[in-house]
Phi, psi and omega in degrees: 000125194256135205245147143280005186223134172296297170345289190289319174331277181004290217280328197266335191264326182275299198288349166275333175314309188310186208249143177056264185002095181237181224294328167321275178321290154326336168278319150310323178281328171262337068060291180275350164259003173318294206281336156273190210250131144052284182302310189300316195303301181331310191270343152273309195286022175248308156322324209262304189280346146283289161020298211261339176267316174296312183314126184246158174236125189318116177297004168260342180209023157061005162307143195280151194219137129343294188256174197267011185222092184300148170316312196281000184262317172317329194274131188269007175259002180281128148306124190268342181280344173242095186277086151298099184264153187230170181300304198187173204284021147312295196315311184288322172304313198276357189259321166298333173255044168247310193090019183246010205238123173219061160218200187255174174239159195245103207250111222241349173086012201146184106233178200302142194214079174277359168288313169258017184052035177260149184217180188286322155330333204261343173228168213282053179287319174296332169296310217283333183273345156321298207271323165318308151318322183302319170118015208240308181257162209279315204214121173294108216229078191254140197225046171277151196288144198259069166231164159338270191344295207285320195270006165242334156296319182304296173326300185323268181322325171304320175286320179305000208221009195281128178106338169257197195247350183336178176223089199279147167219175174214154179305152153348148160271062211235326155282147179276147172304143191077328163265180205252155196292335179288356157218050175254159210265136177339285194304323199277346201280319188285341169280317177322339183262308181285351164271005183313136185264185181266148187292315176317283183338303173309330178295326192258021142287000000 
């Protein structure tokens, strides 16, 4: 692709970096902020660099947050007692919009990946078995997408729990093998939680 402007090359090579973005598709998007006025870029590239200077992670479930207590761990009508642990706050979003979940979340950063050099070190697996040693929750809710990955972290953290009294479940199949939970549709994701099996059971499928 040949640029007559160093400047826009530039501007098309940094905006294709994003995920799904290829250079086409980056050449329309700056191409279209070109053409707007002054104040609007100002008010994204402001937008972005607060996003990156400010954004904080709830220090109980590592969810991206304002504050140092995300609303949902703030809230004192949350079963404190039930933990869904998920990849990243897609999950927690797509989950929070069933209405079917009222208890808190476990936010893991990620899964095991030996392909991508993700190891158990690299995400918040040592937060989530701490607080389970404190003794305050009752159930493990694992809700990671039903890929290798996910089903091997989930095994990780299922062993790292060997020796407590906890209660593991994992969501329904009710998600197709592979896919991922932010785009499975509201009903089957609320049901998949309220039908959730004990984790063991899912080893002998």
């Amino acid at each position: 692709m040949e640029f007559s402007s160093k400047l826009l090359e530039n501007a098309v090579y940094e905006v294709s970096q994003l995920p799904g973005i290829g250079k086409r598709t980056a050449l329309r998007l700056v191409l279209h902020l070109l053409k707007q006025p002054n104040e609007q870029t100002t008010r994204l590239t402001s937008a972005l660099v607060n996003l990156k200077s400010n954004i904080k992670f709830c220090k109980n479930c590592h969810n991206i947050s304002d504050v140092i207590l995300c609303e949902i761990c703030a809230n004192p009508k949350r079963d404190q007692t039930t933990v869904c642990v998920v990849e990243d706050i897609r999950d927690v979003m797509a989950i929070e919009n069933t209405d079917q979940f009222k208890g808190l979340y476990h936010v893991l950063g990620g899964k095991i990946s030996p392909m991508e050099g993700v190891g158990p070190q690299d995400l918040t697996i040592a937060s989530l078995i701490g607080k389970v040693k404190q003794g305050e929750i009752k159930e493990l809710i694992f809700a990671l997408s039903s890929t290798m990955e996910g089903d091997t972290t989930n095994f990780y953290i299922f062993k790292q729990l060997e020796g407590t009294e906890i209660k593991t479940s994992t969501i329904a199949r009710g998600i197709a093998i592979g896919d991922e939970l932010e785009y499975a549709d509201e009903v089957t994701l609320g049901r998949s939680i309220l039908n959730r099996i004990p984790f063991e059971n899912s080893l002998k499928a």
